[in-house]
py3Dmol code that shows the C-alpha trace and the ligand (Angstrom):
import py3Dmol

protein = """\
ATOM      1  CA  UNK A   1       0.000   0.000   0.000  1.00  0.00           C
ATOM      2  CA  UNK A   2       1.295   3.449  -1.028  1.00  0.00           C
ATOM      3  CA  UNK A   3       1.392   5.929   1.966  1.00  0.00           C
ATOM      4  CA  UNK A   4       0.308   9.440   1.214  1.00  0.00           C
ATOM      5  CA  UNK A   5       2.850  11.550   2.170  1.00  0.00           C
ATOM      6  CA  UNK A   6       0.614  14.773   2.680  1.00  0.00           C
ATOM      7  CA  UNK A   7      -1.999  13.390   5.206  1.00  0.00           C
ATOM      8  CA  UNK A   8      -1.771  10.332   7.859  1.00  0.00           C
ATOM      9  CA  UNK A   9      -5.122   8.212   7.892  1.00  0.00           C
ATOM     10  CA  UNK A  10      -3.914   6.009  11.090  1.00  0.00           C
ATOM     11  CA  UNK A  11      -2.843   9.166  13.288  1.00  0.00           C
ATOM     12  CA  UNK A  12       1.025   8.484  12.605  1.00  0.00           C
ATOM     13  CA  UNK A  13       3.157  11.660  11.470  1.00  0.00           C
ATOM     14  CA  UNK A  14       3.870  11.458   8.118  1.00  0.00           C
ATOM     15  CA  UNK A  15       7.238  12.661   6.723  1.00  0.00           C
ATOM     16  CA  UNK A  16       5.493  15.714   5.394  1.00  0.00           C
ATOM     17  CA  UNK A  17       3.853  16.520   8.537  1.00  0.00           C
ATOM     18  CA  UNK A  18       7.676  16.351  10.064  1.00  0.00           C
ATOM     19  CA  UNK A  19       9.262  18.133   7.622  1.00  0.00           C
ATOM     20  CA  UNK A  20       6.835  21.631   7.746  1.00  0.00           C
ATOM     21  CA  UNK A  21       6.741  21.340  11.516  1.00  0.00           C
ATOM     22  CA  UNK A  22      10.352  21.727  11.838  1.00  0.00           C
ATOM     23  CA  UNK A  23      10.251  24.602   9.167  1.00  0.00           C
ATOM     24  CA  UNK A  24       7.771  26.231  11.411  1.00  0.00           C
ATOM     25  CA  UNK A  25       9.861  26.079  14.179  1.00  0.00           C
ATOM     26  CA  UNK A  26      12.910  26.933  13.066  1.00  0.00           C
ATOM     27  CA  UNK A  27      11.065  30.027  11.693  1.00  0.00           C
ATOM     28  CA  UNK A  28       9.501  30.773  14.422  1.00  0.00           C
ATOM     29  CA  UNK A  29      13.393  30.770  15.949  1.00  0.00           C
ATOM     30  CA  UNK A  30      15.003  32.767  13.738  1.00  0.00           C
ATOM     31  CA  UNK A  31      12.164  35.411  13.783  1.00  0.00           C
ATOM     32  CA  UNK A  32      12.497  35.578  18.015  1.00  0.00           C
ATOM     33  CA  UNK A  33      16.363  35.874  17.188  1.00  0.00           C
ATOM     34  CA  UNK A  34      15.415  38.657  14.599  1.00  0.00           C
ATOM     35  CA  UNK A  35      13.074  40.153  17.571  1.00  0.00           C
ATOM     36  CA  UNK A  36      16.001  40.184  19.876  1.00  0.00           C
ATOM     37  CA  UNK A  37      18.430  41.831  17.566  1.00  0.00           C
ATOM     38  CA  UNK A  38      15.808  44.314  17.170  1.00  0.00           C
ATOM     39  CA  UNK A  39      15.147  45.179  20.692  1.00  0.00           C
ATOM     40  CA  UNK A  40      18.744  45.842  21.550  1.00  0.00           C
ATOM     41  CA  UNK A  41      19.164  47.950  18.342  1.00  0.00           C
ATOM     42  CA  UNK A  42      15.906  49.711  19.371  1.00  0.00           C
ATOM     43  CA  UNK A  43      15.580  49.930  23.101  1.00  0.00           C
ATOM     44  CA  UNK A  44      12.028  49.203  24.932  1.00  0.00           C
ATOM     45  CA  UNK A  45      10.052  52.468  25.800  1.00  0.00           C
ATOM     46  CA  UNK A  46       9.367  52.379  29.746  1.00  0.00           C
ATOM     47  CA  UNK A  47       5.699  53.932  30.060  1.00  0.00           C
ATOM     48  CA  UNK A  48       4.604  56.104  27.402  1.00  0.00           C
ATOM     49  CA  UNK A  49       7.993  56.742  26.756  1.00  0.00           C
ATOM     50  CA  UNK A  50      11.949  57.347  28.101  1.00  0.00           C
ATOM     51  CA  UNK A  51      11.658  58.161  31.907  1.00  0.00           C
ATOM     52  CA  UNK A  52      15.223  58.839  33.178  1.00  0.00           C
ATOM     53  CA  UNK A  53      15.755  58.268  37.249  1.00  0.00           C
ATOM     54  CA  UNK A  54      19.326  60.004  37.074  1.00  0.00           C
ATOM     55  CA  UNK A  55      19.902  62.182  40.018  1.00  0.00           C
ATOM     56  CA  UNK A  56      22.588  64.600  40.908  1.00  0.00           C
ATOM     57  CA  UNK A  57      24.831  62.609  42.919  1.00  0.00           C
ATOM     58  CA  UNK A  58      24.634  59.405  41.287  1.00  0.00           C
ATOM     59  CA  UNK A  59      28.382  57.638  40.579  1.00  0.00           C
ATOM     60  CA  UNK A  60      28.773  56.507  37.091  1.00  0.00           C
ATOM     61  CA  UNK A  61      29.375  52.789  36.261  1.00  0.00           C
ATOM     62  CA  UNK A  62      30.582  50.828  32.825  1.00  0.00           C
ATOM     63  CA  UNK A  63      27.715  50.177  31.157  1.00  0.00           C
ATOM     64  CA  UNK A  64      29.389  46.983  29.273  1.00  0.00           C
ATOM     65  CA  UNK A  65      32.704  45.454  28.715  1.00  0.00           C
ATOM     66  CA  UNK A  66      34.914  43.339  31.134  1.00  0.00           C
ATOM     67  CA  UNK A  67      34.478  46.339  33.595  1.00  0.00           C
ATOM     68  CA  UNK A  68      30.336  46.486  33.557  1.00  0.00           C
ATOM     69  CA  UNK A  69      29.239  48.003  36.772  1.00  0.00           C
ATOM     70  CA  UNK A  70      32.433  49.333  37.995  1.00  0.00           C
ATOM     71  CA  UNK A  71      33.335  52.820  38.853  1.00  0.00           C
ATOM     72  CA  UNK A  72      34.529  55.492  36.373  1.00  0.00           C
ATOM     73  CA  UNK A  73      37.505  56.568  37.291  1.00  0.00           C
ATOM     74  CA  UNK A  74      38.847  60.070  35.543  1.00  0.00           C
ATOM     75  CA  UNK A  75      41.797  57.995  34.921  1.00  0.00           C
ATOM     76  CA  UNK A  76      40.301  55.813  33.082  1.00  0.00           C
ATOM     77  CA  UNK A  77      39.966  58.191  29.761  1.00  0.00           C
ATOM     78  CA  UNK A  78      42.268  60.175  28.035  1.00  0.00           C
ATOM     79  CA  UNK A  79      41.470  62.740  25.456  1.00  0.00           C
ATOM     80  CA  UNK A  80      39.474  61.417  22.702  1.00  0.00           C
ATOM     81  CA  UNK A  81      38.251  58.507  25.090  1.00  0.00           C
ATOM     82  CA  UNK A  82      34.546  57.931  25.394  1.00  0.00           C
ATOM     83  CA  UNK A  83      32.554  55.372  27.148  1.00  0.00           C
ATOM     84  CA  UNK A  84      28.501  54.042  27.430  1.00  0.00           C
ATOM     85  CA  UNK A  85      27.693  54.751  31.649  1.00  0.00           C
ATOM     86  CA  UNK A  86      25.127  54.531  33.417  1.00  0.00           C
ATOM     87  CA  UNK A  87      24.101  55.573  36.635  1.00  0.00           C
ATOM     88  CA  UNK A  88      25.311  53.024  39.465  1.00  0.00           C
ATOM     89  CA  UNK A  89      22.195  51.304  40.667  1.00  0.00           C
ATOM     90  CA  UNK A  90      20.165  52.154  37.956  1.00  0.00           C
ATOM     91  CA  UNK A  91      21.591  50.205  34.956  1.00  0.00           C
ATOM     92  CA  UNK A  92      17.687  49.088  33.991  1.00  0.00           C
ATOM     93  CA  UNK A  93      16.608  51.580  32.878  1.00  0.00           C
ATOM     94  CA  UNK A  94      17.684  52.485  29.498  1.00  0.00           C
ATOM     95  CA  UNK A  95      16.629  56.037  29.846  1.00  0.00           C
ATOM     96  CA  UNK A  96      19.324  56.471  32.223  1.00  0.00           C
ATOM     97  CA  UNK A  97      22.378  55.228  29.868  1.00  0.00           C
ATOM     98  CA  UNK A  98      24.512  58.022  28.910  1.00  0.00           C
ATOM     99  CA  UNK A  99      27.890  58.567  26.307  1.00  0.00           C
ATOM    100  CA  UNK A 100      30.859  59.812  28.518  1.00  0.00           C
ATOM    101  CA  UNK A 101      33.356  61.348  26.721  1.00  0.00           C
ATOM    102  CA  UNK A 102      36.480  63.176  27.525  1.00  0.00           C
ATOM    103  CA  UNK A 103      38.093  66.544  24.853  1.00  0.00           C
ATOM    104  CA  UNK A 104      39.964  69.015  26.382  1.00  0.00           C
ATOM    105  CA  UNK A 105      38.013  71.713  27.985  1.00  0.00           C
ATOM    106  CA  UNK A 106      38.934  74.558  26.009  1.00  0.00           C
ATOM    107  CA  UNK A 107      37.192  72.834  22.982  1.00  0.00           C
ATOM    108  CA  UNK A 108      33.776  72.808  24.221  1.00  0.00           C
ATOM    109  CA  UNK A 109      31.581  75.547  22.952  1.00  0.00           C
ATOM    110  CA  UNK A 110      28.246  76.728  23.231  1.00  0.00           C
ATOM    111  CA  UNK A 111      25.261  75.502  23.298  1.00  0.00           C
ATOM    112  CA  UNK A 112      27.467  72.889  25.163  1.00  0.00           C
ATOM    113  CA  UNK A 113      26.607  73.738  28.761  1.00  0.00           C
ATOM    114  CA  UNK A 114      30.327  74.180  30.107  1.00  0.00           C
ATOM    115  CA  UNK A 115      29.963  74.672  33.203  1.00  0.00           C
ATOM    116  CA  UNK A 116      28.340  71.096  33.632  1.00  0.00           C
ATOM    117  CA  UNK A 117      31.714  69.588  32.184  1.00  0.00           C
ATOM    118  CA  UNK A 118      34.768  69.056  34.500  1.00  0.00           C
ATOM    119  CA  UNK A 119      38.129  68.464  33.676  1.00  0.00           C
ATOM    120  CA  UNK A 120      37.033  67.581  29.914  1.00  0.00           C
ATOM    121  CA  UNK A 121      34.545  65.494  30.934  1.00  0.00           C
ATOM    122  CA  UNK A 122      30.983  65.843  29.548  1.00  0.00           C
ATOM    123  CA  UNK A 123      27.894  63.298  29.528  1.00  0.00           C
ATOM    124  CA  UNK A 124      24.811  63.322  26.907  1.00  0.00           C
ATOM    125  CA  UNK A 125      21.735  61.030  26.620  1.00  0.00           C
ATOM    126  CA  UNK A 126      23.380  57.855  24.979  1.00  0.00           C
ATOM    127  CA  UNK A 127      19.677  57.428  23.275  1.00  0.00           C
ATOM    128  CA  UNK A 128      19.764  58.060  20.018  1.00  0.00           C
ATOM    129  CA  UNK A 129      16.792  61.159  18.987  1.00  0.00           C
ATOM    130  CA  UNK A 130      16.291  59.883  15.942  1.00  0.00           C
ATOM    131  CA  UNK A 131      14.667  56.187  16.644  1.00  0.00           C
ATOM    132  CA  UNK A 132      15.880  55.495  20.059  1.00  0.00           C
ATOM    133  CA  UNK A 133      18.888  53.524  19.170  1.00  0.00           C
ATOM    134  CA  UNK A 134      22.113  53.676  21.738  1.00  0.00           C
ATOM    135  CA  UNK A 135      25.074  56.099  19.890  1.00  0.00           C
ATOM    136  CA  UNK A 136      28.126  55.051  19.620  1.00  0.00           C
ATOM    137  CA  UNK A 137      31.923  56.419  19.941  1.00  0.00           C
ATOM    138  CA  UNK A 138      33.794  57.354  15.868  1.00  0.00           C
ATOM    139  CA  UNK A 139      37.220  57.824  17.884  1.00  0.00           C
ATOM    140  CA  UNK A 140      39.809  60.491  15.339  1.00  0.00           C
ATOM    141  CA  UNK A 141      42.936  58.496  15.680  1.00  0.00           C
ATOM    142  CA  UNK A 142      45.108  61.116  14.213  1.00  0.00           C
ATOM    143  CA  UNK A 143      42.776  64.111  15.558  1.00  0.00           C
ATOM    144  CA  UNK A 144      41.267  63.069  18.923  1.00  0.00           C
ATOM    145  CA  UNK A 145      39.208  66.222  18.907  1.00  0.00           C
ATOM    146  CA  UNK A 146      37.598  65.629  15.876  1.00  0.00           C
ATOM    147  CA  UNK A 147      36.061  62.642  17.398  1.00  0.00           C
ATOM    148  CA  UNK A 148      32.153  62.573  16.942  1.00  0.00           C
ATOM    149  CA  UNK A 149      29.038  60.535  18.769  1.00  0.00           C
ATOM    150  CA  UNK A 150      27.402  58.473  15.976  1.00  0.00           C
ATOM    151  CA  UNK A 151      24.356  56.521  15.675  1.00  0.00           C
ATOM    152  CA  UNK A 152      24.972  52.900  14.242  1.00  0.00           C
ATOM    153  CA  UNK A 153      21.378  52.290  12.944  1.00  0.00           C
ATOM    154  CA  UNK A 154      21.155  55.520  10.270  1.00  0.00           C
ATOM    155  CA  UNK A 155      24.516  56.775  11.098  1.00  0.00           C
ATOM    156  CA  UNK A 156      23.430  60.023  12.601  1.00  0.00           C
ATOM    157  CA  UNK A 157      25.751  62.181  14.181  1.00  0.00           C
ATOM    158  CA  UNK A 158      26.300  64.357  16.559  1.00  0.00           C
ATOM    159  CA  UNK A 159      29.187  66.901  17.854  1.00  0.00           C
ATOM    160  CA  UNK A 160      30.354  65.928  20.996  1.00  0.00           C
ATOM    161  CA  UNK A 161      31.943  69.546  21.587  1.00  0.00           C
ATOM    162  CA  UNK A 162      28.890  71.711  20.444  1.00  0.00           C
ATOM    163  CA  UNK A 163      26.105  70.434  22.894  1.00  0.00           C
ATOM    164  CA  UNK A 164      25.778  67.404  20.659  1.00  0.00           C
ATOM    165  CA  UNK A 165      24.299  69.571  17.747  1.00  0.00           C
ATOM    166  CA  UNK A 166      23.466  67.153  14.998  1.00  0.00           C
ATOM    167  CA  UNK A 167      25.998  67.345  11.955  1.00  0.00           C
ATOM    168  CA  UNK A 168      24.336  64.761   9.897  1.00  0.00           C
ATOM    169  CA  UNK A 169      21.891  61.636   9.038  1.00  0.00           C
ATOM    170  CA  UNK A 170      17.978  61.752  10.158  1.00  0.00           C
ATOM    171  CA  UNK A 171      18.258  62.754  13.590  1.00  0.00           C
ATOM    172  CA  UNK A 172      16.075  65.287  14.297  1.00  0.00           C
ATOM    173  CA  UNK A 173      17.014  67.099  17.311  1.00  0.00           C
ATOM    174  CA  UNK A 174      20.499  66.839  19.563  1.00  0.00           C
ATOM    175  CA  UNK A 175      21.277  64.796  22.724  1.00  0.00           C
ATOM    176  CA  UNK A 176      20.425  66.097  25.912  1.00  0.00           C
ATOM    177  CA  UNK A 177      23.400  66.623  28.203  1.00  0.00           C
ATOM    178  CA  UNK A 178      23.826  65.918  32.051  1.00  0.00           C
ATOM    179  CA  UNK A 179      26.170  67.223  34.079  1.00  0.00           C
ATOM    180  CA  UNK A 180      29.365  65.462  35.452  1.00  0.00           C
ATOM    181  CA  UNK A 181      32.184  66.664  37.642  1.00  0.00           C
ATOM    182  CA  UNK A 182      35.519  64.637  38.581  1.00  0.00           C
ATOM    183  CA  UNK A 183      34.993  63.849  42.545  1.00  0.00           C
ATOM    184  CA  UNK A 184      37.916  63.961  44.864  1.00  0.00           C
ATOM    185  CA  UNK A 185      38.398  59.954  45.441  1.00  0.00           C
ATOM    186  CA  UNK A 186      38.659  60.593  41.070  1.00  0.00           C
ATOM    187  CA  UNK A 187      35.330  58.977  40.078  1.00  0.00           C
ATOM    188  CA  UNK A 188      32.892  60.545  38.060  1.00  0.00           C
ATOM    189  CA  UNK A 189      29.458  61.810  39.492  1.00  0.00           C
ATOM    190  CA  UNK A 190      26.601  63.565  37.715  1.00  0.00           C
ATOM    191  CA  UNK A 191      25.619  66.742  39.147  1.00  0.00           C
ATOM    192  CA  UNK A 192      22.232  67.241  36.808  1.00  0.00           C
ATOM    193  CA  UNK A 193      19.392  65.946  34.992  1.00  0.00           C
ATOM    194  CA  UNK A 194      19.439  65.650  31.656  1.00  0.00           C
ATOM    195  CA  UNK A 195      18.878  69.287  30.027  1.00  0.00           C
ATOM    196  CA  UNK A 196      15.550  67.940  28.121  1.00  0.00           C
ATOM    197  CA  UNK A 197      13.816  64.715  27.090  1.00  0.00           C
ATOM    198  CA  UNK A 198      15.308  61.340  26.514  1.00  0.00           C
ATOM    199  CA  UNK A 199      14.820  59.458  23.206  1.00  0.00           C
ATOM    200  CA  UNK A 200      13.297  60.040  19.653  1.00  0.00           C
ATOM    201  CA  UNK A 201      11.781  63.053  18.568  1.00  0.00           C
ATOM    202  CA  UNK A 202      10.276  61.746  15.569  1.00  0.00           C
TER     203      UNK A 202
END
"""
ligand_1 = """\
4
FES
S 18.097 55.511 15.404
Fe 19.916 56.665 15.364
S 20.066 57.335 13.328
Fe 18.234 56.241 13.360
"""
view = py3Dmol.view(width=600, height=400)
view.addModel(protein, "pdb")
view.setStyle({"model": 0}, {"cartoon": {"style": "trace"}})
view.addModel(ligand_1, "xyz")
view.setStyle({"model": 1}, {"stick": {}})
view.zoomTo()
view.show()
């Protein structure tokens, strides 16, 4: 007797039946991985939408790498140097994750706040305003200074010494900056909110 391969009369799984199960599933896994990928390129919303709990104070941690959760140390950068942080305690919220980056002081200009930088240091949103992606570091090898914050999904970017004013790609508005001061033990502490809202403006 020929079995049909499409249907199973006596309740046993036919090859068929096999075969587009395990197509299901492995779609169904490679669309969760796709999901995943997603959600770390495009961070999840808290509420209606990006509710920072920074406070002045707060200590600034690693926000990844071998060093996740430790102390920022003014040490740690040099000129040209930039780092994801977050506030220690409150690494969970996304809203909170901020790009740390060090120039020399004399290059920062308005509408960069100065006076919320310290010893070169100066902190913005790390949330990208475009669609909420987190910016990245485009370090100037041969001209530190020259250094810019830029976006990895659209390649937006931003200029780290003029307030984070956008200089190109779709973002629509720049990142808002928080304040940060060298303490005397040498770690870094924020000493603001963030100078307006967190995440895209689109
Ligand atoms: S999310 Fe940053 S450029 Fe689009």
């Amino acid at each position: 007797m020929v079995e049909n391969n499409s249907e199973s009369r006596d309740g046993k799984v036919t090859r068929r039946q096999f075969a587009l199960g395990f197509i299901g599933a492995a779609g169904l896994a490679a669309f969760g991985s796709l999901l995943s990928f997603l959600k770390v390129l495009t961070p999840a919303k808290e509420g209606s939408g990006y509710v920072p709990t920074v406070k002045s104070g707060d200590k600034l941690v690693y926000a990844k790498g071998s060093r996740q959760g430790s102390l920022l140390k003014a040490s740690d950068l040099q000129i040209g140097d930039a780092v994801l942080a977050y506030p220690k305690g409150k690494t969970k919220n996304v809203a909170n994750i901020v790009q740390l980056i060090r120039l020399k002081e004399s290059e920062y200009k308005p509408p960069t706040r100065v006076n919320e930088t310290d010893e070169g240091f100066v902190a913005y949103s790390a949330v990208c305003t475009h669609l909420g992606c987190i910016v990245g570091w485009k370090r100037n090898n041969k001209d530190p200074e020259a250094s810019i914050i830029e976006c990895p999904c659209h390649n937006s970017m931003y200029d780290p010494a003029l307030g984070a004013k956008v200089i190109g790609g779709p973002a629509p508005a720049p990142l808002p900056q928080i304040g940060v001061k060298v303490s005397k033990d040498g770690t870094l502490v924020f000493t603001s909110g963030f100078s307006g809202p967190i995440g895209p403006k689109v």
